[in-house]
C-alpha positions in Angstrom: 63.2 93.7 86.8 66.9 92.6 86.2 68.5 92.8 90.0 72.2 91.1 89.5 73.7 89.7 86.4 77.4 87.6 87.0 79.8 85.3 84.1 82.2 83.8 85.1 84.8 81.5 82.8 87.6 78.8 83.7 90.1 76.6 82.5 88.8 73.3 82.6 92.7 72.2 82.9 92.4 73.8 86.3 90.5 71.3 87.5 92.2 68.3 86.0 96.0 69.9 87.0 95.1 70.9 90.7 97.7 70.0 93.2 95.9 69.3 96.1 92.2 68.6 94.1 90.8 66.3 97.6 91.2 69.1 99.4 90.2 71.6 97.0 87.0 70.5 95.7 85.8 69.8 99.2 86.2 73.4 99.9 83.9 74.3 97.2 81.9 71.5 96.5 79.1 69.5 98.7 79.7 66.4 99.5 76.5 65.6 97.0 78.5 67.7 94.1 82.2 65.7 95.0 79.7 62.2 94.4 77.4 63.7 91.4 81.1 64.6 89.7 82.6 61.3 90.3 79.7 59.3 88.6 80.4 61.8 85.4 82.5 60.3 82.6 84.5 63.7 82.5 84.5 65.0 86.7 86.6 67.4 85.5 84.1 69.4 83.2 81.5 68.9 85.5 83.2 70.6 88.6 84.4 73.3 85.6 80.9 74.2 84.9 79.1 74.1 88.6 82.4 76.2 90.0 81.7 78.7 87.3 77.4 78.6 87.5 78.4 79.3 91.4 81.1 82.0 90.6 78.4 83.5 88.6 75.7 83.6 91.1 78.1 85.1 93.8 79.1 87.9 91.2 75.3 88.4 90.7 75.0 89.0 94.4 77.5 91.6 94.1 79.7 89.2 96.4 83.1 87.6 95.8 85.8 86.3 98.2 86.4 89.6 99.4 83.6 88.9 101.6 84.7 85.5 102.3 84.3 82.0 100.8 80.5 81.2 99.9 81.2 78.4 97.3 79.3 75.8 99.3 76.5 78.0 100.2 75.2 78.5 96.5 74.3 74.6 95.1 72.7 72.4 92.8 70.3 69.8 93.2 69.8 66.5 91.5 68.0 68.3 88.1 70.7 71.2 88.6 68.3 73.7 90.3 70.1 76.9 92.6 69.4 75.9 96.2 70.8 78.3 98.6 72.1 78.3 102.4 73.5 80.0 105.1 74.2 84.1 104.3 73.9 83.5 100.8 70.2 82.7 101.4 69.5 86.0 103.1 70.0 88.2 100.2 67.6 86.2 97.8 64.2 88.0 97.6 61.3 85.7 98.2 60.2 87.0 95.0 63.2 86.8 92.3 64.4 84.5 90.6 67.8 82.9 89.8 68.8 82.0 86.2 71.7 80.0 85.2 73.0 78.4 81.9 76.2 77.0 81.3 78.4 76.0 78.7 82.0 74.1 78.4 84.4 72.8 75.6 87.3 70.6 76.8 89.4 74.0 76.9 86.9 76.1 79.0 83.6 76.5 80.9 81.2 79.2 81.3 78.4 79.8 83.6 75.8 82.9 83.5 73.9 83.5 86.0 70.4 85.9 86.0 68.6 87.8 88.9 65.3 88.9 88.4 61.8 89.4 89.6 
């Protein structure tokens, strides 16, 4: 049973143009994400394509900053599996399932993300 679906795109530019990108990235990045990003050859892409796998897991939820910012509850560990905190965790059923898949080009990245039981 499919219980949230969310896609979400960006500009991979955005990430390589931002203007204040310290303060930025630790706003919606771990600490863990800021140091897995900075060992990648192309940090760039990789903060594209985990900001857009967690943009599409909040819009699965049904949640977006209207409810306030939940970037840094919704992350990845070392093999790229969803680990959830703080509210985010409490509206995951013990028994569904989270989904993602991502993709990028140097122009843009994608991420899709499915919950089901």
């Amino acid at each position: 049973m499919l219980l949230g679906i969310g896609i979400d795109i960006i500009e991979t530019d955005r990430f390589r143009t931002l203007r204040n990108k310290h303060e930025y990235l630790h706003t919606t990045f771990t600490q863990a994400e800021i140091e897995c990003g900075q060992q990648k050859p192309n940090h760039d892409i990789f903060w594209a394509h985990t900001f857009a796998s967690k943009e599409a897991i909040l819009k699965a939820f049904s949640i977006g900053l209207y409810y306030g910012s939940f970037w840094q509850q919704v992350t990845f560990d070392a093999a790229y599996r969803v680990v959830l905190t703080g509210y985010v965790q409490t509206l995951h059923k013990p028994t569904s399932k989270i989904r993602i898949t991502h993709s990028c080009s140097r122009r843009y990245a994608v991420g899709c993300a499915l919950i089901h039981h």
